[in-house]
Structures are given as C-alpha cells and as structure tokens.
C-alpha positions as CSV (number, residue, x, y, z in Angstrom):
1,X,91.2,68.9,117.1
2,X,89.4,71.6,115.3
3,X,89.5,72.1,112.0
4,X,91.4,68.1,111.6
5,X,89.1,67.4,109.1
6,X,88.7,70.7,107.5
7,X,89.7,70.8,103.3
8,X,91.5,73.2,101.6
9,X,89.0,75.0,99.0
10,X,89.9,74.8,95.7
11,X,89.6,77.8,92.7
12,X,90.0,77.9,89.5
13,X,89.8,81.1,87.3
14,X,89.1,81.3,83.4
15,X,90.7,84.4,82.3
16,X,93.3,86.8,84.0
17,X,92.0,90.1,83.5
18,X,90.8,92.4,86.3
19,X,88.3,89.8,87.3
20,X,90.1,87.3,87.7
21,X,93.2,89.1,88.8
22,X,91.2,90.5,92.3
23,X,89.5,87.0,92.4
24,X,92.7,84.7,92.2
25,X,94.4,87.4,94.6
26,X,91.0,87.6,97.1
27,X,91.1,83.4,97.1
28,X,95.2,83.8,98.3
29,X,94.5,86.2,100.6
30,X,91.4,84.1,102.2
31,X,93.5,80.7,102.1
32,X,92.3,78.9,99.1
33,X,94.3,76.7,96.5
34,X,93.9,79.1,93.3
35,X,94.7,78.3,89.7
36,X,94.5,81.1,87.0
37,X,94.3,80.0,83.8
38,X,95.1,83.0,80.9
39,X,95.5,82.3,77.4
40,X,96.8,86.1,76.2
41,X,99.1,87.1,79.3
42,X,97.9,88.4,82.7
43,X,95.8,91.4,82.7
44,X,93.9,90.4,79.9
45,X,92.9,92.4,77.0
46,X,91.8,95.2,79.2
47,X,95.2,95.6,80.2
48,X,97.3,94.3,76.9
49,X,95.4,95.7,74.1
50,X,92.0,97.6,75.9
51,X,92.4,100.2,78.8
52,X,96.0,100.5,79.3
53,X,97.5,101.3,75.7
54,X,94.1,103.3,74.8
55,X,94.6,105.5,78.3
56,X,98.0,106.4,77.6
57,X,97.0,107.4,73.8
58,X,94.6,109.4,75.2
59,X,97.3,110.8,77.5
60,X,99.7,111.4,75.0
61,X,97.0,112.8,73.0
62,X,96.3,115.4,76.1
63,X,99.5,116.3,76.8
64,X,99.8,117.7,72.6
65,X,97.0,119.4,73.6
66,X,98.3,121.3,76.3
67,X,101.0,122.1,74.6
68,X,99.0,123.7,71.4
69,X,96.7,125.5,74.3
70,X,99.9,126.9,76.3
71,X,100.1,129.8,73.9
72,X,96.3,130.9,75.3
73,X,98.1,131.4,78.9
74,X,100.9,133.4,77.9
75,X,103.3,130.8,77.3
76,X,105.3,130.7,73.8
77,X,107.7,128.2,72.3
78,X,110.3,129.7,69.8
79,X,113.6,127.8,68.3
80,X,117.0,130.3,66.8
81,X,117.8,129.5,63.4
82,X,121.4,129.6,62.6
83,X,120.7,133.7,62.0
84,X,119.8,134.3,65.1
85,X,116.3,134.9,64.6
86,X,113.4,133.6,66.6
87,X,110.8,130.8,64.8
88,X,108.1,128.9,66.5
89,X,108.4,125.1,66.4
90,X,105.9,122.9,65.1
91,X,104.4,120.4,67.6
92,X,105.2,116.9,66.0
93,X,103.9,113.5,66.8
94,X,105.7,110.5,66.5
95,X,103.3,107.6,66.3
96,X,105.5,105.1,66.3
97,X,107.4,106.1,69.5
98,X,103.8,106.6,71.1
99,X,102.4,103.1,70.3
100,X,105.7,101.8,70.9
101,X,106.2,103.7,74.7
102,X,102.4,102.2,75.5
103,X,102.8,98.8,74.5
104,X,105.5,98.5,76.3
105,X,103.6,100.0,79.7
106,X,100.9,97.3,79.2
107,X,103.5,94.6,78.9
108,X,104.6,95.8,82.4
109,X,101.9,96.0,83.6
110,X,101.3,92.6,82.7
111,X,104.2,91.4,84.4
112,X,104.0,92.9,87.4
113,X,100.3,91.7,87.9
114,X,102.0,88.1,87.3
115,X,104.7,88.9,89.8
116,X,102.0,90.0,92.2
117,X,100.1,87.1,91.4
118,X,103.0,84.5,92.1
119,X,104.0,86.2,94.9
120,X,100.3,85.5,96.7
121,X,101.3,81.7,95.7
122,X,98.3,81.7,92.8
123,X,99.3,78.6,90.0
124,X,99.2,80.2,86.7
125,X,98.5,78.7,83.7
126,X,98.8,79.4,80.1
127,X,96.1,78.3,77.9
128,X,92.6,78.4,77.0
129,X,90.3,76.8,79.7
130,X,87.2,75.6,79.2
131,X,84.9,74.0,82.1
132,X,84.2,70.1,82.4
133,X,81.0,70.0,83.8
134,X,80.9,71.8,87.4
135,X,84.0,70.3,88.6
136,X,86.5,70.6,86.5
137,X,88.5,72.8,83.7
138,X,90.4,71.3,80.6
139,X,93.0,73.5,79.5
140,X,94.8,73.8,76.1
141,X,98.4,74.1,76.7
142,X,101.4,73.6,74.5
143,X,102.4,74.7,70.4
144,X,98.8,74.9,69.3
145,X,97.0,73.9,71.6
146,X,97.8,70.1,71.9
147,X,98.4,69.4,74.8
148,X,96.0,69.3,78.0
149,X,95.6,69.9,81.4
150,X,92.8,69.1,84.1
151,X,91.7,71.1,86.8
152,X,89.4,70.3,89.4
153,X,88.1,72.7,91.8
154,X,85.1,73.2,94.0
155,X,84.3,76.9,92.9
156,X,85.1,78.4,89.4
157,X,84.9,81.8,88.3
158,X,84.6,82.8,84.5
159,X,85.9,86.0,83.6
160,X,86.5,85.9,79.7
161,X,86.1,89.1,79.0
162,X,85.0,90.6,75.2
163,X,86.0,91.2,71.7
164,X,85.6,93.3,69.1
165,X,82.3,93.1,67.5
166,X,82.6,92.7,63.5
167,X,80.7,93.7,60.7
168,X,80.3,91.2,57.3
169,X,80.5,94.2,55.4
170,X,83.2,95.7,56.9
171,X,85.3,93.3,58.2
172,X,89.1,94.1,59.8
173,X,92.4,93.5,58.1
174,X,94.3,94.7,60.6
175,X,95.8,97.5,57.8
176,X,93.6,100.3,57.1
177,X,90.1,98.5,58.3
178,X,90.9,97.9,62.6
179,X,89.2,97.5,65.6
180,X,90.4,99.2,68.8
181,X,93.1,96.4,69.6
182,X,94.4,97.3,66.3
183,X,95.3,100.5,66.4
184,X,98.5,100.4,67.7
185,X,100.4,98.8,64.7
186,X,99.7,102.0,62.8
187,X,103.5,103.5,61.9
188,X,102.3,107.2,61.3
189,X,99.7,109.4,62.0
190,X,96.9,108.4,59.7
191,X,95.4,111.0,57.5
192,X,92.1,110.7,57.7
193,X,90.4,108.1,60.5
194,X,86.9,107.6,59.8
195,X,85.1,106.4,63.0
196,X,82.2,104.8,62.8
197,X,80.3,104.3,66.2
198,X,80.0,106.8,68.3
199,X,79.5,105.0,71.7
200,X,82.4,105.1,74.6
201,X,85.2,103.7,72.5
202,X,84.1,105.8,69.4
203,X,84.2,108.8,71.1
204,X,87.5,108.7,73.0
205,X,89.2,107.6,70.1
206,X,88.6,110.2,67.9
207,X,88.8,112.7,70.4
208,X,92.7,111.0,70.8
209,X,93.5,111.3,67.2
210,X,91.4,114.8,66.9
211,X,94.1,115.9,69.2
212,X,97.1,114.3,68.3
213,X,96.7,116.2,64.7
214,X,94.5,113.4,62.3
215,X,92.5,114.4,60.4
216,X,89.2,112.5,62.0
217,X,85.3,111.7,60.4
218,X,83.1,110.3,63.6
219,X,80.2,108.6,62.0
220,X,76.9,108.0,64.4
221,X,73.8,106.3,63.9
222,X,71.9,108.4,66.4
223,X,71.1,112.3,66.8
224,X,74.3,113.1,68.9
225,X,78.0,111.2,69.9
226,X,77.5,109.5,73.4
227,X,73.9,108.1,73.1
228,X,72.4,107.0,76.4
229,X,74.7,109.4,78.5
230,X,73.9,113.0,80.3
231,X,72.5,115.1,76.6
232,X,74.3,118.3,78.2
233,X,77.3,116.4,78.6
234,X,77.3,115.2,75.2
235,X,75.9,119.0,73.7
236,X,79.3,120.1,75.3
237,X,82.0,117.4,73.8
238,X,80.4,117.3,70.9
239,X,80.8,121.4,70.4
240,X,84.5,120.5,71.4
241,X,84.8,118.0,68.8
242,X,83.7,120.7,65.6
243,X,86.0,123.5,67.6
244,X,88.7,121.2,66.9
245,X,87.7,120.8,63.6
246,X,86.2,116.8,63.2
247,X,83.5,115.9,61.0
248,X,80.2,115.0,62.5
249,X,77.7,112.7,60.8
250,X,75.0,112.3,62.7
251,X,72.1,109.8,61.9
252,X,74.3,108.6,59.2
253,X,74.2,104.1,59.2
254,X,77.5,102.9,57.7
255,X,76.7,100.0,55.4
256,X,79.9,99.1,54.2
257,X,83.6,99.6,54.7
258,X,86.0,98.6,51.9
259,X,89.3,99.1,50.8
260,X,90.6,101.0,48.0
261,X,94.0,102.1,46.7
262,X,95.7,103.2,49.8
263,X,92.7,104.4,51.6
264,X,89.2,103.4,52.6
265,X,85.9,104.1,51.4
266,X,82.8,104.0,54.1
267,X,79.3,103.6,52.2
268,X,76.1,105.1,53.7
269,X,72.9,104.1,54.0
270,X,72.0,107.5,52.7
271,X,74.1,106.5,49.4
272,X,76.7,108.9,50.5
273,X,80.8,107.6,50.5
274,X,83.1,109.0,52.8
275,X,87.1,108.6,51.6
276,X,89.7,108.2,54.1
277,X,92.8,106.8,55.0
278,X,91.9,103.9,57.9
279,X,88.7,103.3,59.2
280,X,88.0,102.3,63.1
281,X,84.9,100.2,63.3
282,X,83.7,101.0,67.2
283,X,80.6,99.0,67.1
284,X,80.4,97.4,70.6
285,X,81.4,94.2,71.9
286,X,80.7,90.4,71.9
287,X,81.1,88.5,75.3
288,X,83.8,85.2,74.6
289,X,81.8,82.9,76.0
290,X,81.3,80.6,72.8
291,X,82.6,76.9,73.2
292,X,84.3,77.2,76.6
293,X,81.5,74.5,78.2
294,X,78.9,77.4,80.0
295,X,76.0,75.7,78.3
296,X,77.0,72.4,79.4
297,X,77.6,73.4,82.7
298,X,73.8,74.5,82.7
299,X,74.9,78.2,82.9
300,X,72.1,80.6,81.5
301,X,73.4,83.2,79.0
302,X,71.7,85.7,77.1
303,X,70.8,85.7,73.3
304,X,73.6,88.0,72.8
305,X,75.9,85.3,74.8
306,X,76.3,86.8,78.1
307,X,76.7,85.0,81.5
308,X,73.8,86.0,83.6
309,X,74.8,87.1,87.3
310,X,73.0,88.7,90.4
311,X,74.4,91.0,92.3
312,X,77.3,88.5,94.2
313,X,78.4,87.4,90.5
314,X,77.2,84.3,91.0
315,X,75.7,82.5,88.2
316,X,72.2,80.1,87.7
317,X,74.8,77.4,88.8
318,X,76.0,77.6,92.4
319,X,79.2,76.7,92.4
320,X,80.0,79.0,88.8
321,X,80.7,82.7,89.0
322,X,81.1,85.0,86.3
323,X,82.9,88.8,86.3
324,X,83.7,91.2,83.9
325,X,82.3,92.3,80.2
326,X,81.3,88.9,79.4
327,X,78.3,89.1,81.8
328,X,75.2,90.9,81.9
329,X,76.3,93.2,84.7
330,X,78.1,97.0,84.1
331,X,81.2,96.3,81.7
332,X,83.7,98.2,83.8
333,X,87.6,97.0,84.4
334,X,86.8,98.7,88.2
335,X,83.1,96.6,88.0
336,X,84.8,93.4,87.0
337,X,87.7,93.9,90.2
338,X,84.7,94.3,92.3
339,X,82.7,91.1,90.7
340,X,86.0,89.2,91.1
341,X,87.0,89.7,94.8
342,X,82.8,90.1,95.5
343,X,82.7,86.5,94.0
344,X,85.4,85.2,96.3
345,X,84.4,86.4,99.4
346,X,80.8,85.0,98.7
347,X,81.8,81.2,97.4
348,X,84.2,81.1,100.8
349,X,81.9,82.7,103.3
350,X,83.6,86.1,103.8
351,X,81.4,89.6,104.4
352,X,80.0,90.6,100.8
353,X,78.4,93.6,100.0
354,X,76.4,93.0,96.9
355,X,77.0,95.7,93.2
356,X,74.8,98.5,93.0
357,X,74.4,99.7,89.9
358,X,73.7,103.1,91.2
359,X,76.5,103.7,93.3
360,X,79.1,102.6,90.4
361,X,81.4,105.5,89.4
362,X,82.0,105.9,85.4
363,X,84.1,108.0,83.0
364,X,84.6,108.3,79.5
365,X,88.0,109.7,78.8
366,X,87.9,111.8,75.9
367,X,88.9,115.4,76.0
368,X,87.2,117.2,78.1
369,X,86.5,114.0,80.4
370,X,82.5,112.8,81.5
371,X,82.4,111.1,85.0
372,X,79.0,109.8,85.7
373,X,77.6,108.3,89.2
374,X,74.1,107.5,90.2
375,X,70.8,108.4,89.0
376,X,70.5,110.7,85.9
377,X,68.8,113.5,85.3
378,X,66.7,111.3,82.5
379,X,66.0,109.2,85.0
380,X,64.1,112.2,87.1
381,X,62.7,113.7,84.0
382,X,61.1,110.3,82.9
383,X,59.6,109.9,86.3
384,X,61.7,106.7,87.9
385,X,62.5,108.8,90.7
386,X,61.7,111.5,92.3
387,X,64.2,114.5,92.6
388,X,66.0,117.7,91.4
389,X,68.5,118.6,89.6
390,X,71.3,121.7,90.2
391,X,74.1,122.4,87.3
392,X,76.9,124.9,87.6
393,X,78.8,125.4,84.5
394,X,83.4,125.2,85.0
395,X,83.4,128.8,83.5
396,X,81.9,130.3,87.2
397,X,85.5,128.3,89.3
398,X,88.3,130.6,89.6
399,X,90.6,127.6,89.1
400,X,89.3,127.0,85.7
401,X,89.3,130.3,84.9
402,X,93.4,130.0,85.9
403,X,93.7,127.1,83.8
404,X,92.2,128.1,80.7
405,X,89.2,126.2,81.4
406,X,86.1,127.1,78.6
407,X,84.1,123.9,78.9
408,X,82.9,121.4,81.3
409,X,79.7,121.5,84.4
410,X,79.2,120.1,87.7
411,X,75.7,119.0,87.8
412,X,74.1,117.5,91.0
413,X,71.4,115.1,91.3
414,X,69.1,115.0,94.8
415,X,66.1,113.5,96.3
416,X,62.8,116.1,96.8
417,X,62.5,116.6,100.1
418,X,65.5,115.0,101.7
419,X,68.4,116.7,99.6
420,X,70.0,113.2,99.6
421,X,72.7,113.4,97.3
422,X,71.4,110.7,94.2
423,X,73.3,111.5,91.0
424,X,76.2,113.6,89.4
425,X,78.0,114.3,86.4
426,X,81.1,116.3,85.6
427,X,82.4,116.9,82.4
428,X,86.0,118.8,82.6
429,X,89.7,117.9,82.5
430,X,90.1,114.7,85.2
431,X,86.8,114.7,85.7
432,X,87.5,110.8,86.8
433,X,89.0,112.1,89.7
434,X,87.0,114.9,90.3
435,X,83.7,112.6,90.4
436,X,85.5,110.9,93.7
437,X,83.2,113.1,96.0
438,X,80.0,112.6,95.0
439,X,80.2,108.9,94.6
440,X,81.5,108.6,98.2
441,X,78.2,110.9,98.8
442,X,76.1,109.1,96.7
443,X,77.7,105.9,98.7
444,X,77.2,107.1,101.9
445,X,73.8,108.8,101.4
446,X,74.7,112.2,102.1
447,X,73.0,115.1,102.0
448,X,73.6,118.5,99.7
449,X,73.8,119.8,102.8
450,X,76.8,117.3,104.6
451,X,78.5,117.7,100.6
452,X,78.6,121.2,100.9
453,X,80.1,121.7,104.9
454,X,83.4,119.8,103.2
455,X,86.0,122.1,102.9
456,X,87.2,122.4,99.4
457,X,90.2,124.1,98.8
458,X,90.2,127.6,97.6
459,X,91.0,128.1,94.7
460,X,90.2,124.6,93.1
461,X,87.8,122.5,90.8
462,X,86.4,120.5,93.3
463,X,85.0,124.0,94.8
464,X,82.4,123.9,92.0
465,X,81.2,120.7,94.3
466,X,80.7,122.2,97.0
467,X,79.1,125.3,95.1
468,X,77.1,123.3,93.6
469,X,75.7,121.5,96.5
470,X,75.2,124.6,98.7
471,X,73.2,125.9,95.7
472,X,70.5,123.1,96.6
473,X,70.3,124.2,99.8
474,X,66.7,123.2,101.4
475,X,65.0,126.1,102.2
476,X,61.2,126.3,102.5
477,X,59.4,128.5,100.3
478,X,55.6,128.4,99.9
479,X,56.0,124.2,100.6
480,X,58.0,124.4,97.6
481,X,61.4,123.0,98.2
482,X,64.9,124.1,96.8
C-alpha cells in the first residue's frame, strides 16, 4: 500500500515566541508530531514583556496626544464647577491603570496563542530546553528546574529569542535603573526618564513617555536619534522630539548609571552628570543562546552569540533551524513568523520561498511613525545601486492638512532607467500601515508607473503614494531620465 511504511516526522521547538509559534502551527498544519517547549509562557518575550505591552504604551501614549492636539482642530474640552462656570480639564495619566490594562492584553494574548496552539494538536511544554546532540532536547521541568524530560525529534528549530543587553556600570535593579521589560512595574509617571540609547527601542520609548507627560532626557552616542535609518526621517522626529520639549544629547557616551537618594545620576564621558528620576538603559540586545547545547550540536554562532542561518533558517547543521532575534538574520517578530513557518515548510518538503532582506517591511513606532522597505536612499548615494530618489513632504495631502498633519514624507526609491519601484520610506501617523503599498510594489517589482495607475482614494494619505510615484514619471529629456 502506499505510504505503509511512511513515518510520522517529528518537531520539536525551543522557544514559543513568533518563531516558534508559526513553526509549531506550520508543522500541524503540514502533519508533523510537534512539541513546543516554552519556559516564560507562549508568545515569548516579544509578546509578554517586548512588542505587545510596549505597542499599547505607545498607543496609550498617542491617544493623550490626540487629545492635547484636539484643541488645534477646533475641538475644546471644558468641565462646570459647582458655580456654573466653565474650566478646562487637565489631561491625567494613570500609570498604573495603563501598565496594568497592557499587561493584562499580553497575558491574553498569550493564552489565546496557547489555545490556538492546542487546538492544532501541538504538545506544549513548560521548561527550558536545551538540545542533546541532533536528536534530542532535555528539558527542565518542575519547582526549579529538577525534574527532566526528553524529546527526540528528527528536525528541531531554535527560536530563543534575546534579552536585554547590560552594562557593568550601570546595571538594572528593576527600581529606578530598568531595561525595557521593566518598565511596566513603575506605579506613576516618573519625573524625569533619562534614556540612554537612542536606537529603535530608545527612540520609541521616549517618544511614549515625551507624550504621556514625563519629563524625558534621550542620551545618544552618535550625531542624531535613529542611527543607520533614512537621516531625513530622523531630521524630522528628532525636530518633533525638542517641539515637545525632550532633551537631546547628542554624541554624549554614558559611562555610568548609579543610584542616588530617590533618583539617578547618569555620568558622561564628557564629565558631565545628568540627574533624573529612572533611567532606561536601551543598549541593544544579546541573543539567549548560551548553555542550551548549539555548540555541541556543531551549530556555528557568531562572536556576539548568534545562530548563523541562510535564507530558509536553516543552520550549518541540517537538521537544526534557527528563527527570530537570536540569529543573524533581520530581528523582526513579523521576520521571525516568516523564519518559523519558512523553516517548516523547508525541513518537510513543502514550497519555500527564501527571506529577502530587501523586500522586508519595517517600522519604528514612535510618534510620528517611520516605515521603511527596500533599498535606501544611502544605499543609492553610496553607489550599491543604481537609482533615484522622489520625496513629497505630508504637508502637500489634503488629508493631512484635515488632520492636523505638520510632519511626516513619502519618499520613493526607483531603478534608473526602469522606474522599478526599489525602496520607500514614510514617516507620519500609521505609517506601518501606510508602507503596505510600496512593499507589495517593491514585492512584486512594479513600476512608478503601475504604483501610480492605483486608485487611491480622494482625499486620503495614501494619495501622497500615488503622487509621489506619478512624480517619477519616465519621461525622456535630453537621454536624461526622470
């Protein structure tokens, strides 16, 4: 009979974020005998203490926003006092209701990825898992870890995640010196946050807190917040940022953050101190792939502890895939869901279409948002490809214009010659929605031309898409194109 002596493939997944979520759901789907092993709760930290609670800070933190901004639109709040007379109310936060309302979303969210999970028929086990070899995983279970339980499986995927990286000299205590997952325990607003780094997480958390009513420091090592991103996008939050009144230190090294009284003190390397009341340290990441048996397996990492993967997240071991932050590939929840199912599909024979880093869709959600796709214009100007560049500032759509809008650009990147659509960034409110069309162009390989005979609707922000695209419009002049 055929398919008598066929087997039942085995997985087994280290870590239950969105890596290993997609995977253990991609290995139901396709058939496979899967076993998620999660030591924190499903969803992993991006859900629990990383993406989930720090988006709906940062949406809570919009929404204040709007609310100071209404007044620009026409739109004015009063109360009555007991004489009758008219008073405008003061916009207060309540930290402790905020932290508590979003912990409690990320807990759901937990659950109902474990609901979704069981449902598919995936084993789920609590514990910390670390591989055997290349056929099996041990894993911790019990009060403190005693006691054990092996896996065996023919295909494994690791998706670990990251933590926090620490500083000696300015190490966490989970009071007034946190990292990102430790925000959340705060009771009040605090007074003054000093943030020091001004990379992704830097930069959306004090624009949060900026907005929310804190008092807010952003300490950067480099000439401007955002280094390595689109400079104009950058030019513009960071002229946001001192509207709304945060400090900017630019070029300034931290060297030490210490504790004193009730507050904190960050040291310079210029010799300079900067008081506050808490300190975030935003520093970057370190991937958790320490003592959980990669080396032993013979899977290559990177100095900096990362699982090296190709483009099907498969590691230098054939049977081992990787996904998520803890490898060397884009650390993205949406990236890791891609690595995870992409890893699947591979390791049981379905169609895979390998990553591209180009054609990945990013955004950095501080206020206004930056949605990135593509090739950048640095990329042009420094000669790795060849191509133009159009940019039509949000002040120019009617829609924004409606809306209050006073910041933000579309800006298009294209091939010479072609018009092939290679690049764009937005910077605007929901720009990580608004980016949807050119990554489907840059996807697809359209040109500015196709981009531009989509009907946007009238009035509307994606119309500065399409204007923006029927701005590049090839047209021969003198052999010189756009």
């Amino acid at each position: 009979m055929p398919g008598e002596f066929e087997t039942t493939q085995r997985i087994a997944i280290i870590g239950g974020g969105p890596g290993g979520y997609e995977a253990a759901l991609a290995g139901a789907q396709l058939g496979a005998e899967v076993t998620l092993i999660e030591r924190a709760g499903v969803g992993g930290s991006a859900v629990i203490t990383d993406v989930v609670p720090s988006k709906t800070l940062i949406a809570t933190a919009d929404a204040a926003s709007a609310i100071k901004e209404a007044s620009d639109l026409g739109v004015q709040f009063y109360t009555r006092g007991g004489d009758g007379k008219a008073s405008r109310p003061e916009v207060a936060i309540n930290l402790s209701a905020i932290n508590k309302r979003l912990l409690a979303l990320a807990r759901q969210q937990s659950e109902d990825m474990r609901q979704s999970l069981a449902d598919a028929g995936v084993r789920i086990i609590s514990g910390h898992g670390r591989l055997e070899g290349r056929d099996a995983v041990i894993v911790s279970t019990g009060p403190g870890g005693t006691d054990f339980d092996r896996v065996e499986a023919d295909t494994f995927v690791v998706t670990v995640g990251a933590s926090p990286r620490e500083l000696p000299n300015a190490m966490p205590d989970g009071e007034r010196i946190l990292t990102w997952t430790q925000l959340y325990d705060m009771p009040s607003l605090p007074e003054h946050l000093i943030v020091v780094g001004s990379g992704v997480t830097g930069a959306e958390f004090a624009s949060a807190y900026m907005n929310l009513g804190a008092k807010v420091t952003l300490v950067s090592s480099r000439d401007q917040v955002l280094p390595g991103e689109d400079a104009d996008a950058a030019a513009v939050l960071e002229n946001v940022f001192k509207r709304g009144g945060m400090t900017l230190l630019s070029k300034a090294r931290a060297e030490s953050v210490t504790r004193e009284g009730d507050g904190v003190v960050v040291a310079l390397a210029d010799g300079r101190r900067i008081e506050g009341s808490h300190c975030l340290m935003a520093v970057g990441s370190i991937p958790n792939t320490a003592g959980i048996g990669l080396e032993q397996a013979g899977v290559q990492l990177t100095d900096s502890g990362h699982i090296r993967v190709n483009r099907v997240a498969r590691t230098s071991v054939p049977n081992i895939y990787a996904a998520g932050d803890c490898t060397t590939f884009v650390p993205l929840a949406s990236v890791a869901s891609m690595q995870g199912r992409t890893a699947v599909f591979h390791a049981l024979g379905d169609v895979v279409i390998p990553v591209e880093r180009r054609r990945i869709a990013a955004n950095i959600f501080t206020a206004p948002e930056i949605a990135t796709v593509g090739w950048s214009e640095a990329d042009i100007v420094e000669g790795r490809i060849e191509g133009v560049v159009h940019k039509l500032p949000l002040s120019a759509n009617p829609r924004a214009k409606m809306m209050g809008i006073k910041d933000g650009f579309v800006k298009i990147m294209a091939r010479k010659g072609s018009g092939t659509v290679i690049g764009g960034v937005i910077i605007g409110p929901k720009a990580s929605e608004l980016i949807y069309p050119i990554a489907v162009a840059v996807d697809r390989r359209l040109s500015v031309d196709q981009l531009s005979r989509a009907f946007a609707v009238y009035p509307s922000l994606t119309g500065s898409i399409t204007d923006a695209a029927r701005a590049m419009h090839i047209v021969d002049r003198d052999h010189e194109q756009y």
